[in-house]
C-alpha positions as CSV (number, residue, x, y, z in Angstrom):
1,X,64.3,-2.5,14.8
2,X,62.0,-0.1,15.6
3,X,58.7,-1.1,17.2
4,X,55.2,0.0,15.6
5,X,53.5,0.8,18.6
6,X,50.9,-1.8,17.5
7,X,50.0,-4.6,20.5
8,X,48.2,-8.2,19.1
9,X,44.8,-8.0,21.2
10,X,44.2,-10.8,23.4
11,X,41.8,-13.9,22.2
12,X,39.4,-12.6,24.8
13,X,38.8,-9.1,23.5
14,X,38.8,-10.5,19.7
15,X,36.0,-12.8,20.4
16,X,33.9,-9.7,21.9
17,X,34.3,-8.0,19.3
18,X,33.7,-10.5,16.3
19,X,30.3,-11.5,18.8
20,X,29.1,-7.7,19.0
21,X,30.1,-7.5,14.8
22,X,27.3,-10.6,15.0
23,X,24.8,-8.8,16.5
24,X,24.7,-5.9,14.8
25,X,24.6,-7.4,11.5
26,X,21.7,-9.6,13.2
27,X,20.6,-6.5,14.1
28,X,20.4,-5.3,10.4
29,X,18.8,-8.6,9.0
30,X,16.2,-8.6,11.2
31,X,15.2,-4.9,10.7
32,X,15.3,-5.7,6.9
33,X,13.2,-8.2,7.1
34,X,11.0,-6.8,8.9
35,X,10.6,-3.7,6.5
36,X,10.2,-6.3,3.7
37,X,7.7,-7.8,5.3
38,X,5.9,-5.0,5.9
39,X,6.1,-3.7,2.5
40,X,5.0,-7.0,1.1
41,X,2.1,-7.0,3.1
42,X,0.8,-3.3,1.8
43,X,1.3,-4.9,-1.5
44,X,-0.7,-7.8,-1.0
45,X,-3.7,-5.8,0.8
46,X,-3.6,-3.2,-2.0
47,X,-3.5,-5.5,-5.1
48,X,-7.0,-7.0,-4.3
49,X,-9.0,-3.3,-5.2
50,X,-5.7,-1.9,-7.2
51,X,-5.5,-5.0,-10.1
52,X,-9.7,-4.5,-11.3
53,X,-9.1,-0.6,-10.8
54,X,-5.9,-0.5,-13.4
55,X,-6.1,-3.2,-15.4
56,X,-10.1,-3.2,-16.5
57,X,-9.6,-5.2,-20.1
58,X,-12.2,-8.3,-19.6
59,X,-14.0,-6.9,-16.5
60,X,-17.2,-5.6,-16.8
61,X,-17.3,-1.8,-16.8
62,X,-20.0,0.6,-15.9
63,X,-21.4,2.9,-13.2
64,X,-23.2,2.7,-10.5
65,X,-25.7,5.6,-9.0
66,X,-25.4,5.5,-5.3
67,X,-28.8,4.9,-3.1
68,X,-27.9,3.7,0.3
69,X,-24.9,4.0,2.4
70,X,-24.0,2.2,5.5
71,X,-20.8,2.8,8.1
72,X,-18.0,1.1,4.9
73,X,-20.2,0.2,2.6
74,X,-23.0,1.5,0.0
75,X,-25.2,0.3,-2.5
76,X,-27.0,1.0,-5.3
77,X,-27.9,-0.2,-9.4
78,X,-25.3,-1.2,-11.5
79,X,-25.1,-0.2,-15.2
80,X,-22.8,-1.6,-17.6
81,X,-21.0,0.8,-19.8
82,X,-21.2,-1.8,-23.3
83,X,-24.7,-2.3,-24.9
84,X,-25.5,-6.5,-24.1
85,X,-23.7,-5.9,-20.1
86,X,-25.8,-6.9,-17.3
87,X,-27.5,-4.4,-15.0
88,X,-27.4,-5.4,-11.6
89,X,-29.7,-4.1,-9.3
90,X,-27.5,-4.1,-6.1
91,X,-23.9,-3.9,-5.9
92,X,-21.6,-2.9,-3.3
93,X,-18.7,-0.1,-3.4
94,X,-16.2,1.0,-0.7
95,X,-18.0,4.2,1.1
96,X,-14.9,6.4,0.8
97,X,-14.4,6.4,-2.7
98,X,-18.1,7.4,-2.9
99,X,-20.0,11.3,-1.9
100,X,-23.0,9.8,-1.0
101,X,-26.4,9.2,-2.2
102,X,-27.2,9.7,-5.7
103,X,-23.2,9.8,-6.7
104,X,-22.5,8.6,-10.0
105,X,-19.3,6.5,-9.7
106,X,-17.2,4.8,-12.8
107,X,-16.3,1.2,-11.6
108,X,-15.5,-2.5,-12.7
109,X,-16.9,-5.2,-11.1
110,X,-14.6,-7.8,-9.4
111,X,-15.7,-11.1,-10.9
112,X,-17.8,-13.6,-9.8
113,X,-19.0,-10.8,-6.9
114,X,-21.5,-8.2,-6.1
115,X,-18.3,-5.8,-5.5
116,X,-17.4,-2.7,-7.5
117,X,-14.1,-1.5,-7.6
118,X,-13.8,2.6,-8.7
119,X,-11.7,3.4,-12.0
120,X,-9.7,5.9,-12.9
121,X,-7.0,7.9,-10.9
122,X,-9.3,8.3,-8.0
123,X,-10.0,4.8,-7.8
124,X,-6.3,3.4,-8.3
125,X,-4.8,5.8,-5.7
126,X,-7.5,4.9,-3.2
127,X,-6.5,0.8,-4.0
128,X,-3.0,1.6,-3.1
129,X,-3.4,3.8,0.0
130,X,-2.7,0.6,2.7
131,X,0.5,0.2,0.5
132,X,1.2,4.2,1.0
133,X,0.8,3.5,4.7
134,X,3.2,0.9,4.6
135,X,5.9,3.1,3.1
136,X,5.2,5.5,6.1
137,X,5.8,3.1,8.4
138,X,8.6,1.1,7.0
139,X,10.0,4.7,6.4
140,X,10.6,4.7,10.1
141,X,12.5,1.1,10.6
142,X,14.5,2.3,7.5
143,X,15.8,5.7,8.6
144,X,15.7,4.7,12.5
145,X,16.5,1.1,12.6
146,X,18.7,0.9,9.7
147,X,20.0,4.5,10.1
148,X,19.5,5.1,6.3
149,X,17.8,8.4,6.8
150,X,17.8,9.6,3.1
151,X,16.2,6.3,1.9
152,X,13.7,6.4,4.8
153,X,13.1,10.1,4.1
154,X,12.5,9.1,0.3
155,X,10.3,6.3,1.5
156,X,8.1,8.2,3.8
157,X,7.8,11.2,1.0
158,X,6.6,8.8,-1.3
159,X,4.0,7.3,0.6
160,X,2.7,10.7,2.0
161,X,2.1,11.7,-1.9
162,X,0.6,8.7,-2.7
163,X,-1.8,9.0,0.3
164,X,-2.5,13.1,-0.4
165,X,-3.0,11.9,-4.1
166,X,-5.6,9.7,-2.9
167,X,-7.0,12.5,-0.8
168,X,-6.8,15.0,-3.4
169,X,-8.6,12.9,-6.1
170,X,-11.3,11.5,-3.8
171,X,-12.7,14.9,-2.9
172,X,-13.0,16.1,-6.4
């Protein structure tokens, strides 16, 4: 009989190696939970301003004409865009979707609240720009942690649009 050349590894070595096969796949698990959760979490803190900016059927729609601007915030009248809407005298709208004083902005208005939300493309990219950040960063757990570099390259491209889309529409 010839021999294979092939030697049974000792118990000891096995175990060291099924133990560090553990860990990495720990490894893996956590990292992907992590990037879940950080995707999640852009999700959640976008769909507050994103869900009255998209989907506006039942909100009340309008404009309001900018008169006072603080450090985040500015004011000014509401008017509603349907004859029998309420004009409001004061409500508030996030300062960067905003030029300043005297700006004429489209919104809805979150219900039950004094808060305007911008419509339209400017207004829906600027709601999901904390989830864009969260594609930049999970882009980097992805392609380093997880070493799938063309999935974390495709992350990170995506959220980079989606932020330059918000840029680009905001300072039209």
């Amino acid at each position: 009989m010839a021999s294979t050349g092939v030697t049974k590894r000792s118990r000891t070595r096995r175990a060291g190696e099924s133990a560090y096969g553990f860990l990495l796949l720990a490894k893996n698990v956590a990292m992907t939970l992590v990037a879940l959760l950080i995707l999640v979490a852009g999700v959640w803190s976008s769909w507050g301003d994103a869900k009255p900016s998209m989907l506006t059927k039942g909100l009340e729609r309008g404009t309001v004409t900018v008169s006072d601007c603080g450090d985040e915030w500015c004011t000014g009248s509401f008017t509603p865009a349907r004859e029998g809407g309420k004009s409001r005298g004061r409500v508030r709208i996030d300062e960067a979707v905003t030029n300043g004083t005297g700006d004429r902005v489209p919104v809805t208005l979150k219900p039950g609240t004094d808060h305007a939300v911008r419509t339209g493309a400017a207004g829906i990219f600027h709601a999901w720009v904390p989830f864009g950040g969260s594609l930049l960063l999970t882009s980097l757990i992805v392609a380093g942690g997880l070493g799938l570099r063309r999935t974390g390259w495709a992350m990170g491209l995506l959220g980079a649009a989606l932020l330059g889309a918000s840029f680009a529409t905001l300072t039209l």
